[in-house]
MARTIMAR-95121 format. One record per residue (C-alpha): y negated, x, z negated; residue number from 1; residue in one letter. Coordinates in steps of 0.2 Angstrom, whole numbers, plus 5000, padded with zeros to 4 digits. Layout:
BEGIN
c2:Y c1:X c3:Z num:NUM residuo:A
...
END
This chain:
BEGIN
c2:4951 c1:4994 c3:4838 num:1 residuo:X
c2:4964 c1:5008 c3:4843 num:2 residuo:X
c2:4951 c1:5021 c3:4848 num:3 residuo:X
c2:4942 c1:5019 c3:4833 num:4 residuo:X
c2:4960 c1:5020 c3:4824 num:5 residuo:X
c2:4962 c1:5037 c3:4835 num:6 residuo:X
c2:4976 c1:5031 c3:4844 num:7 residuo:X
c2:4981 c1:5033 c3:4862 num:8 residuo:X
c2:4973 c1:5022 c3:4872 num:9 residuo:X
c2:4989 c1:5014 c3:4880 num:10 residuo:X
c2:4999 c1:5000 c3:4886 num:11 residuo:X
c2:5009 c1:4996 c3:4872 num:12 residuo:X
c2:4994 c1:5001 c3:4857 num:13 residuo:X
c2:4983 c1:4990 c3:4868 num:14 residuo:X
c2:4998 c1:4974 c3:4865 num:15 residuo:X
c2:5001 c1:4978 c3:4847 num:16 residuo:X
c2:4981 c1:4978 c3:4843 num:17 residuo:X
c2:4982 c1:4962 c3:4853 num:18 residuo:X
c2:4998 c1:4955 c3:4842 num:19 residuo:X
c2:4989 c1:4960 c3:4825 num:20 residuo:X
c2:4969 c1:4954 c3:4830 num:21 residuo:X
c2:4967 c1:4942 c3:4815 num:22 residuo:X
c2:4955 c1:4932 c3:4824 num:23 residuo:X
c2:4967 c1:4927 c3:4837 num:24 residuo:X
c2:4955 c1:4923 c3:4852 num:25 residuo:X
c2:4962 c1:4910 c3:4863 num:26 residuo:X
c2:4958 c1:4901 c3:4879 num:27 residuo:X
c2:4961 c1:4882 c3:4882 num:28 residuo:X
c2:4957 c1:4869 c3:4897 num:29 residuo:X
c2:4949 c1:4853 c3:4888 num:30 residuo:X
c2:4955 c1:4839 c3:4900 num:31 residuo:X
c2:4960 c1:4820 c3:4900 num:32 residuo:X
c2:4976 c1:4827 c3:4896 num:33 residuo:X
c2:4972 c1:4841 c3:4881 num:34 residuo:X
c2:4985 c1:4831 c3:4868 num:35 residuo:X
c2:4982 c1:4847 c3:4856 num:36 residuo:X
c2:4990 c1:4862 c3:4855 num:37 residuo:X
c2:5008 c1:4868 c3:4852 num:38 residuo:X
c2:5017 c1:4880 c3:4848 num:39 residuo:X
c2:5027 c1:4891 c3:4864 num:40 residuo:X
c2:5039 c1:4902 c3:4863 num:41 residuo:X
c2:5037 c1:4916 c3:4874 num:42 residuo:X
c2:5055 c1:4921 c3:4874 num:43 residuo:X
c2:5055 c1:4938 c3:4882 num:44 residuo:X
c2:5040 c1:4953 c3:4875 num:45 residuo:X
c2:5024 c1:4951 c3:4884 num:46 residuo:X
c2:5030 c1:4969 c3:4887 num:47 residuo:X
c2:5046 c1:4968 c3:4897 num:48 residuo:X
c2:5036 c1:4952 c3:4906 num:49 residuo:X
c2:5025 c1:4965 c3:4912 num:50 residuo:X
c2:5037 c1:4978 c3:4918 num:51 residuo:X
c2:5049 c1:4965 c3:4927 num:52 residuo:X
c2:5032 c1:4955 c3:4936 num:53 residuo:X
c2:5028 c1:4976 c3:4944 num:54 residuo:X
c2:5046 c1:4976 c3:4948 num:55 residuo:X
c2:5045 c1:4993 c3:4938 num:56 residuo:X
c2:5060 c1:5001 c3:4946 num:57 residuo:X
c2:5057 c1:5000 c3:4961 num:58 residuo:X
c2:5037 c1:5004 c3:4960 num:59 residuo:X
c2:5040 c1:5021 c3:4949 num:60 residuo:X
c2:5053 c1:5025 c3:4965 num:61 residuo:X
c2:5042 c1:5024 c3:4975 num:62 residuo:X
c2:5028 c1:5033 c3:4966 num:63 residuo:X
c2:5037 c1:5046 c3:4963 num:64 residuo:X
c2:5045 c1:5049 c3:4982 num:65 residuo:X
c2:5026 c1:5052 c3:4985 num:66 residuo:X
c2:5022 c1:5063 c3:4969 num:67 residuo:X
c2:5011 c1:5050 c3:4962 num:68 residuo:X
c2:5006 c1:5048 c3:4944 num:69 residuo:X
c2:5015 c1:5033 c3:4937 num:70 residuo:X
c2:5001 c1:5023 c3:4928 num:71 residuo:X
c2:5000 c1:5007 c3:4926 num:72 residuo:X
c2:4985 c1:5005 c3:4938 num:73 residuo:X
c2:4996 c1:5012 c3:4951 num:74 residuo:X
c2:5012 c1:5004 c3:4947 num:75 residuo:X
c2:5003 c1:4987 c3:4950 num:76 residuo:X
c2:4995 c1:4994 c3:4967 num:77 residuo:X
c2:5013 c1:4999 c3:4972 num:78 residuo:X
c2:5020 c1:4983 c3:4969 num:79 residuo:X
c2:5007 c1:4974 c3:4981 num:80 residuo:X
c2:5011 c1:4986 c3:4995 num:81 residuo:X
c2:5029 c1:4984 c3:4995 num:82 residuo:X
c2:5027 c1:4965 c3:4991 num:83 residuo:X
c2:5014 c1:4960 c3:5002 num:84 residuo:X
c2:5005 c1:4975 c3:5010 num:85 residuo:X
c2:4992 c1:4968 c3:5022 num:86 residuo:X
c2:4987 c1:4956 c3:5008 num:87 residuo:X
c2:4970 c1:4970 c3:5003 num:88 residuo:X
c2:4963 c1:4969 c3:5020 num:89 residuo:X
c2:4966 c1:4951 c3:5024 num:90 residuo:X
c2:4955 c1:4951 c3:5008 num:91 residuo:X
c2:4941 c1:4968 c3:5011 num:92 residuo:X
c2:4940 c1:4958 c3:5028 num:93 residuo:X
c2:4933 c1:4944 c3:5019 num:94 residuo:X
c2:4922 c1:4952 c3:5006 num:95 residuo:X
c2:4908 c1:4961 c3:5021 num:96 residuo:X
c2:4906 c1:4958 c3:5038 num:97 residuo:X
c2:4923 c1:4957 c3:5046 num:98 residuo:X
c2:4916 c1:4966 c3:5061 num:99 residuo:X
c2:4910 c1:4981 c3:5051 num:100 residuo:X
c2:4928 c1:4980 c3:5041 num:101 residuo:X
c2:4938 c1:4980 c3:5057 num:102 residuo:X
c2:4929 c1:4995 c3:5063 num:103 residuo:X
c2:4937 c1:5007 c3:5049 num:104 residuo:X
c2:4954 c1:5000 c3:5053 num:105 residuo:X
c2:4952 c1:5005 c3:5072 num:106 residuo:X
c2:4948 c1:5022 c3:5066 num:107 residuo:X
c2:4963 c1:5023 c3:5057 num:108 residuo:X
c2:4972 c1:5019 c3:5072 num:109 residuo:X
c2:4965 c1:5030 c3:5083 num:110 residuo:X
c2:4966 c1:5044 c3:5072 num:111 residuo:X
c2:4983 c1:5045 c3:5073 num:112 residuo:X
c2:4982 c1:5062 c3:5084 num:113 residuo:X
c2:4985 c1:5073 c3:5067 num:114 residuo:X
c2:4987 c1:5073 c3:5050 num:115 residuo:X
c2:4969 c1:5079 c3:5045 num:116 residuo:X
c2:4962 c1:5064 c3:5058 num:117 residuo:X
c2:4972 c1:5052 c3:5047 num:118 residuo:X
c2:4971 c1:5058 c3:5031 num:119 residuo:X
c2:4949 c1:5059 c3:5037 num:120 residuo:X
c2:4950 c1:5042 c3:5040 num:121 residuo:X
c2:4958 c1:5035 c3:5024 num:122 residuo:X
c2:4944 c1:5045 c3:5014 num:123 residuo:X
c2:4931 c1:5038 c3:5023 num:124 residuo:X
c2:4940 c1:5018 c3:5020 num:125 residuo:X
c2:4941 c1:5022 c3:5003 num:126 residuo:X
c2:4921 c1:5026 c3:5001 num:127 residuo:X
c2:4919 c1:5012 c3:5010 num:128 residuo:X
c2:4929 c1:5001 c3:4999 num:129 residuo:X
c2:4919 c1:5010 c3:4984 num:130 residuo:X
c2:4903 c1:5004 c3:4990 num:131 residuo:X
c2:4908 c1:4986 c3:4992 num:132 residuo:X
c2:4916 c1:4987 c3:4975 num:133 residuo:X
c2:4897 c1:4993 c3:4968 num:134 residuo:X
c2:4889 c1:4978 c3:4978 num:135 residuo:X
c2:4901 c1:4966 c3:4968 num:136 residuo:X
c2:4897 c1:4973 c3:4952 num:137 residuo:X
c2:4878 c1:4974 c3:4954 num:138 residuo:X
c2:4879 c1:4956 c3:4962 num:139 residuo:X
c2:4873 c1:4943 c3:4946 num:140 residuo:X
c2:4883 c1:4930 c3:4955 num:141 residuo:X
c2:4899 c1:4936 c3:4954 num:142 residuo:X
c2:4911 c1:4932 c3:4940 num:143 residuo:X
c2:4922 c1:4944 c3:4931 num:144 residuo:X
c2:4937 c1:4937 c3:4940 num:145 residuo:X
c2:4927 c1:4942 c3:4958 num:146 residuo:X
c2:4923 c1:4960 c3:4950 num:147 residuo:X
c2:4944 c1:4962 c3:4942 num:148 residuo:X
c2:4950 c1:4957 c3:4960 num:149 residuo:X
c2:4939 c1:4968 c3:4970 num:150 residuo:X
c2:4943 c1:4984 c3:4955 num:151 residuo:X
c2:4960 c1:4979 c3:4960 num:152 residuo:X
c2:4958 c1:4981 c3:4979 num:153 residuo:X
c2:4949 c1:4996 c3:4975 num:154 residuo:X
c2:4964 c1:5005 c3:4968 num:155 residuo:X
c2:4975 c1:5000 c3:4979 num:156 residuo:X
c2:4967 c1:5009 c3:4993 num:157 residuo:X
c2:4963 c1:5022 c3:4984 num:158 residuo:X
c2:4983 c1:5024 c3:4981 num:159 residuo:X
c2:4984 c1:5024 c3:5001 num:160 residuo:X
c2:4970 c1:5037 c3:5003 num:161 residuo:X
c2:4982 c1:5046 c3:4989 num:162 residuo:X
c2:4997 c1:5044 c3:4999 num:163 residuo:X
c2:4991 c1:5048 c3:5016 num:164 residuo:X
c2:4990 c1:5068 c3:5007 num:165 residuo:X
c2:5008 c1:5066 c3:5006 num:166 residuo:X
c2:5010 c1:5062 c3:5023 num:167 residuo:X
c2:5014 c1:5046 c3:5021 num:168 residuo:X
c2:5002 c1:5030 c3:5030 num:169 residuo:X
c2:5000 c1:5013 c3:5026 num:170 residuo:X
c2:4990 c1:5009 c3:5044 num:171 residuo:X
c2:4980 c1:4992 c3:5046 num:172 residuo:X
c2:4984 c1:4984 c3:5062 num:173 residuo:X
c2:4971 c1:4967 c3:5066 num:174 residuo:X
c2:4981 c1:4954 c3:5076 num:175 residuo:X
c2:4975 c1:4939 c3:5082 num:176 residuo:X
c2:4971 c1:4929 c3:5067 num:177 residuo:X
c2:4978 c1:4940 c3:5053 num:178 residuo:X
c2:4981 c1:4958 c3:5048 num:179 residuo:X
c2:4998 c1:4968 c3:5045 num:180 residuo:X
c2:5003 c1:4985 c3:5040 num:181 residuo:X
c2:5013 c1:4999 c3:5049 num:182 residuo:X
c2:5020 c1:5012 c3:5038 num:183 residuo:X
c2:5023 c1:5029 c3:5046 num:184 residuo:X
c2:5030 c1:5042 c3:5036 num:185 residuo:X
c2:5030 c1:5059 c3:5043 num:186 residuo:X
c2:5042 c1:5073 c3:5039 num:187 residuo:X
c2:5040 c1:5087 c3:5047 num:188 residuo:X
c2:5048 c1:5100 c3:5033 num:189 residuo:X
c2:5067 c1:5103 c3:5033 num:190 residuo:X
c2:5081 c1:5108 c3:5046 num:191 residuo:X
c2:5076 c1:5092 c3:5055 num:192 residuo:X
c2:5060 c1:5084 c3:5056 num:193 residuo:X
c2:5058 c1:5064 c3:5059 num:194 residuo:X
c2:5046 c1:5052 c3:5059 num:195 residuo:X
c2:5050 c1:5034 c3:5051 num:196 residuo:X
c2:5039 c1:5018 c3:5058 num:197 residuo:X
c2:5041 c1:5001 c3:5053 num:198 residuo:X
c2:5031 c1:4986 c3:5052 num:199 residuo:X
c2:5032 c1:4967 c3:5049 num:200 residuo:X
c2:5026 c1:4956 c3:5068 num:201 residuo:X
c2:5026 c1:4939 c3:5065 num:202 residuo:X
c2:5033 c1:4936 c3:5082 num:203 residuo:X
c2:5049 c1:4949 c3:5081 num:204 residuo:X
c2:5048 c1:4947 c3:5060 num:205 residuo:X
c2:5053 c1:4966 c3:5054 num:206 residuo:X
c2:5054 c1:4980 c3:5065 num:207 residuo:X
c2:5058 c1:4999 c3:5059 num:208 residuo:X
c2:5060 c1:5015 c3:5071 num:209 residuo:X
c2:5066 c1:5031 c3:5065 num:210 residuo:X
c2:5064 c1:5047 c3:5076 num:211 residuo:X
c2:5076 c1:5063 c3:5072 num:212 residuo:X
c2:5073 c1:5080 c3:5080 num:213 residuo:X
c2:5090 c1:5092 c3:5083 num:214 residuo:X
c2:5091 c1:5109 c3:5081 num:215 residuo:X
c2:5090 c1:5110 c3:5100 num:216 residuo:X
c2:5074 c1:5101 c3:5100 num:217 residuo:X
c2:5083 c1:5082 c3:5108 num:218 residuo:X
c2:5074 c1:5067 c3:5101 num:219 residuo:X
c2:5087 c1:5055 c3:5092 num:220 residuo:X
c2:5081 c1:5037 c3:5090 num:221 residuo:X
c2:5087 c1:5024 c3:5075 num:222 residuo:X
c2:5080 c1:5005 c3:5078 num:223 residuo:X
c2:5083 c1:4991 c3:5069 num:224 residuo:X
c2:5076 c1:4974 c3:5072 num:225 residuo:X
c2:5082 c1:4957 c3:5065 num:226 residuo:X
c2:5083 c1:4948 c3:5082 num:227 residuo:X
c2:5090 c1:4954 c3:5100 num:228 residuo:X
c2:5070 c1:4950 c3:5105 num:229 residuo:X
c2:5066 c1:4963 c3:5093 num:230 residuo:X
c2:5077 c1:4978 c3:5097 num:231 residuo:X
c2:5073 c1:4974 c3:5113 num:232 residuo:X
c2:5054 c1:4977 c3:5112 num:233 residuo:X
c2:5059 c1:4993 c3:5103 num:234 residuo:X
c2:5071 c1:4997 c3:5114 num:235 residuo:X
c2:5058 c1:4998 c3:5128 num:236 residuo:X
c2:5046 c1:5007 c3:5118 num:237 residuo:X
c2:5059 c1:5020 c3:5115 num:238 residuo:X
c2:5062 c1:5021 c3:5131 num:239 residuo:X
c2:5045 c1:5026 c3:5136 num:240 residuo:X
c2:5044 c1:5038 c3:5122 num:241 residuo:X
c2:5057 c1:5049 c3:5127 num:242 residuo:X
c2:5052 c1:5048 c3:5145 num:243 residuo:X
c2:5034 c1:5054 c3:5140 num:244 residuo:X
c2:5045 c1:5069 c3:5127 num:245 residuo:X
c2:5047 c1:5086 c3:5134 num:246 residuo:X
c2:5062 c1:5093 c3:5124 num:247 residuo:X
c2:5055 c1:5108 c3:5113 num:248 residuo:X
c2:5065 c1:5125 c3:5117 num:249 residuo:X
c2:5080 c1:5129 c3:5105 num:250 residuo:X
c2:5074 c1:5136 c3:5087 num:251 residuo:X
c2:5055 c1:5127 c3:5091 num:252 residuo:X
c2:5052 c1:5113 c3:5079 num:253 residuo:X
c2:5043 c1:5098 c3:5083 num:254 residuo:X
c2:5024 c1:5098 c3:5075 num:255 residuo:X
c2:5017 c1:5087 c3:5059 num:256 residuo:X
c2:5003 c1:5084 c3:5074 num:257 residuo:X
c2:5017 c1:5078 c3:5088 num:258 residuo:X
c2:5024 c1:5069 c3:5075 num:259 residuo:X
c2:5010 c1:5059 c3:5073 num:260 residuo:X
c2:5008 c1:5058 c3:5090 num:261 residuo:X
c2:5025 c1:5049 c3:5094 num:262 residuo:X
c2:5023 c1:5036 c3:5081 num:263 residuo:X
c2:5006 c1:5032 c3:5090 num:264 residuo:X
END
C-alpha cells in the first residue's frame, strides 16, 4: 500500500497504512477460554510503545558514539547488546554445531594482537552468520518466526562487525556452560590514548578496567568492581600488566596495536 501510494517506505507510513487497512486483519488464540472479543485500549500510540521498548535514547547514544546509522534495524540490535549482549551467541551456539560456533569465538579472541586481526575476525563471523541465516530460510521446516529470529541475530552481528571498524569490540568469551561479552574500546587518537575493558563474570558480577597513557608515556589504571573479590582479581591483573609494560619515551604514544595488546 504505501509504495504503490509513492510514499517513503517508513516506520510511521508503515503504522498509519496499518491504522487505515479497512480489512483489519487480526489474530486470535481459539481456546476453552475464548469468551469473544473485546475492545482494548491501547492507551499510549503503538509508536511511542515502540520507541520506549528500544529504550530509544540511550540506543541512538550509542549509535551515534560509533557513527552508526540510526535505523530502526539497528536501534533494535543496540538495545539487545546493551540489555543482554551474550544473548546472540548463546543462541548462533545453538542453531549449527556448537563446536564449529565456538571456533569463530576463539578466533576472535586470539586476534586481539591488532586492529586489522580483530576487525578480520568479525568479517569472517559475520559471513558465517550469513550462511546460517541462508540455511534457515531455504530450510521448509522452519517457521517465519525461526527465519525473523535468526534475520535478527543476523543484524545484530552485522552491527558488531560495523563497530569493530570504529575500534570498538563486543568479544565473545565461552565459559563453562554459558557465553558472555567483553567490550574493549580502543582509543588511541587524542593527547592521551586509553583502552576501556569491561565485562559481566557471573562469579565477580560486573567488572570494568580503563587504561590511560600520560604524556610521559606512564600507564594509569581505573578499576571498578562491585565486590572486594572483584577488584581484587583486577587489581592482580593490573598488576601484572604494568609489570609486563615498558614505559614508552616521552612524546612517543602508545599504539592502536599495543592497545589491543594490553586488553588482551
Amino acid at each position: 500500500y504505501v509504495m504503490a501510494s509513492s510514499a517513503e517506505l517508513t516506520l510511521e507510513n508503515l503504522l498509519s497504512a496499518v491504522r487505515s487497512d479497512k480489512r483489519k486483519q487480526l489474530d486470535y488464540i481459539l481456546d476453552d477460554s475464548f469468551a469473544g472479543v473485546d475492545k482494548v485500549e491501547a492507551g499510549k500510540s503503538i509508536t511511542d510503545q515502540i520507541q520506549k521498548a528500544f529504550g530509544k535514547e540511550q540506543a541512538v547514544s550509542f549509535l551515534e558514539q560509533f557513527h552508526q546509522q540510526v535505523t530502526l534495524s539497528n536501534l533494535i540490535s543496540a538495545n539487545n547488546m546493551m540489555t543482554d549482549a551474550s544473548g546472540v551467541y548463546r543462541e548462533l551456539a545453538k542453531k549449527d554445531s556448537e563446536e564449529e560456533f565456538e571456533r569463530y569465538c576463539d578466533e576472535i579472541s586470539e586476534s586481539m594482537t591488532d586492529e586489522s586481526s580483530l576487525q578480520s575476525s568479525f568479517e569472517r563471523l559475520e559471513r558465517y552468520t550469513s550462511n546460517m541465516l541462508e540455511k534457515v530460510m531455504m530450510n521448509p521446516e522452519n517457521t517465519l518466526l525461526d527465519v525473523r529470529a535468526m534475520q535478527s541475530m543476523f543484524k545484530q552481528i552485522r552491527l558488531t562487525s560495523s563497530l569493530a571498524k570504529e575500534s570498538y569490540y563486543q568479544i565473545p568469551v565461552k565459559l563453562e556452560e554459558d557465553y558472555t561479552v567483553m567490550n574493549v574500546h580502543v582509543k588511541h587518537t587524542g593527547e592521551n590514548p586509553s583502552g576501556e575493558i569491561e565485562m559481566d563474570y557471573a562469579e565477580y558480577g560486573h567488572l570494568k578496567a580503563t587504561y590511560l597513557f600520560d604524556e610521559d608515556g606512564n600507564i594509569n589504571s581505573n578499576l571498578q568492581g562491585q565486590s572486594g573479590e572483584a577488584y581484587a582479581l583486577l587489581e592482580n591483573v593490573s598488576k601484572r600488566l604494568e609489570e609486563a609494560y615498558t614505559p614508552k619515551p616521552r612524546g612517543e604514544k602508545v599504539s592502536a596495536r599495543e592497545l589491543c595488546q594490553i586488553a588482551k
